[in-house]
C-alpha positions, 0 to 999 in steps of 0.5 A, a space after each residue: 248371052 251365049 254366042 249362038 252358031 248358025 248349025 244351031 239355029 238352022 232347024 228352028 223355023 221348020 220344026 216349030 210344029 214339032 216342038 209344039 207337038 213335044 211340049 204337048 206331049 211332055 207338060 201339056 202346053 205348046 210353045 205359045 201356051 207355055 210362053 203366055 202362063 210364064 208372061 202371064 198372059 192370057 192371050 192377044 188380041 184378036 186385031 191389030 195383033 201386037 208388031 214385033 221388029 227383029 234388028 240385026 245387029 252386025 257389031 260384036 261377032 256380027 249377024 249369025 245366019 238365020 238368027 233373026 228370021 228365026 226369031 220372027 219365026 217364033 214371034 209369028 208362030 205364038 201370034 204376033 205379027 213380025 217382020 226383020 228390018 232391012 237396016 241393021 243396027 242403027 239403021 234397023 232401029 229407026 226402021 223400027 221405029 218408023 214402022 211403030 213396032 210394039 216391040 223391038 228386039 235385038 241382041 248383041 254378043 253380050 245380050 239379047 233384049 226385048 223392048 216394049 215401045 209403050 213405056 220403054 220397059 224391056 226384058 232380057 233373053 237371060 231371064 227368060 230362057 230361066 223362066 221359061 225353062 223353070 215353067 216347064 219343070 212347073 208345068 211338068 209337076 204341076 207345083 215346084 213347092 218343096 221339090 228338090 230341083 238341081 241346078 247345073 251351072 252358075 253362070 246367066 241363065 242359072 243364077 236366075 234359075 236359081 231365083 226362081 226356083 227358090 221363090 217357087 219353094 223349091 229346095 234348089 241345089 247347084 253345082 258350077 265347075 266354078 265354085 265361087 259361082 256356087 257359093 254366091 248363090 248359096 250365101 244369096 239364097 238360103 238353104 241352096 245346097 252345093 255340090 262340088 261333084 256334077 255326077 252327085 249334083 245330077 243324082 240328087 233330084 229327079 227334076 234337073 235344069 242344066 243352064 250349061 254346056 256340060 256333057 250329062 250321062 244318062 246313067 246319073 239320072 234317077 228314074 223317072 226324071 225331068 231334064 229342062 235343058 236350056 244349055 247349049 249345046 246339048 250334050 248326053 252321053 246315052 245309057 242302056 235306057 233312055 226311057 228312064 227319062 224326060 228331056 225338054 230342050 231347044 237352042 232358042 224356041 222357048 227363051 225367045 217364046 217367053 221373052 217376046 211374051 214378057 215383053 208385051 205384058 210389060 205393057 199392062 204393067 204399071 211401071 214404078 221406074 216409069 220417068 215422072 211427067 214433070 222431070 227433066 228430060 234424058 239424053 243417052 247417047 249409044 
């Protein structure tokens, strides 16, 4: 996952309410409502909400600032109830564990996952920042069938992107500063288009999503477009008129909205890799 600074994350917990009027405003749905249709949830119950654990993991770079009370933040801004463990990695795990959290959550330098403690079935952060992010272009047009929606970066977040999109009927193009990325993409989906140049990929859809650090010129897009913008950190250079289009973005709301979500529909779901009664027990050890 992308490391994340604390000067990202710093404004997370007081501008919830903010994000919520925004997405309100832009697709019609707030944080919570946009992260249960892309779990596909209706809702939770009204008691003995789901526990969500938040563990600090210090390996790796170690723990950013604010990260994991701003991950409760959101967890308890969508409904659930949640808290940060007190003890870090393994400690924090079995503290967790002890406190019979239905989810637990925990991210290192490489990713950051979600873990349904009913049936051991867990998401990823990469997926879900895609689905979450595909979600509000949907949301925003109401259907992504035989749109055209370009793909900035080929990397996580938007190779998933790309696969949710085309299995959406969306007619997907990519650009990568790494064309190989672009081409694998394009050999794995059928009729993705590649673009070579970033200025022709951005002005060949009005509906963008920009998985990537690449600075964007408001002057490239077309009237009227969307922009969901799960690349970090943001970077637009303005133009003469800005009104010309709309932006979603945050440095962590939305992906971690959807992962926490998705997580607890793992719980409704029948698991086919679910471990058979009858098999011989695991032992995996970290």
């Amino acid at each position: 996952m992308t490391r994340l600074t604390s000067n990202l994350i710093c404004e997370v917990t007081s501008s919830l309410t903010e994000r919520d009027a925004t997405l309100r405003t832009e697709i019609g749905k707030d944080l919570q409502m946009l992260a249960f249709k892309a779990a596909g949830i209706c809702s939770l119950p009204t008691e003995n909400r789901p526990l969500v654990a938040v563990v600090p993991m210090t390996c790796g770079g170690g723990v950013i600032d604010g990260f994991s009370t701003s991950v409760m933040e959101i967890a308890s801004h969508i409904g659930f109830r949640s808290f940060v463990t007190a003890g870090t990695d393994v400690s924090g795990f079995a503290e967790a564990l002890k406190s019979g959290a239905d989810l637990i959550l925990m991210a290192d330098d490489d990713e950051f996952i979600a873990v349904n403690m009913s049936n051991n079935r867990l998401t990823t952060n990469t997926h879900c920042t895609a689905l979450g992010y595909v979600e509000v272009l949907k949301e925003a047009e109401g259907s992504l069938w035989g749109k055209d929606v370009t793909v900035i970066g080929a990397g996580r977040v938007g190779a998933e992107a790309v696969a949710l999109l085309c299995s959406q009927g969306a007619h997907v193009h990519i650009h990568d500063v790494d064309p190989e990325r672009s081409n694998e993409l394009s050999a794995e989906f059928q009729d993705v288009i590649v673009h070579d140049d970033i200025e022709t990929a951005v002005r060949s859809s009005r509906l963008i999503l920009n998985a990537s650090p690449a600075t964007l010129h408001e002057a490239w897009f077309q009237d009227g477009s969307f922009v969901s913008w799960p690349g970090v950190p943001f970077r637009m250079i303005p133009g003469p008129d800005p009104s010309r289009l709309t932006y979603i973005h945050d440095p962590i709301e939305i992906g971690v909205a959807v992962m926490i979500a998705k997580a607890y529909s793992l719980g409704e779901e029948r698991d086919e890799d679910a471990l058979p009664a009858h098999a011989d027990p695991m032992l995996v050890i970290y």
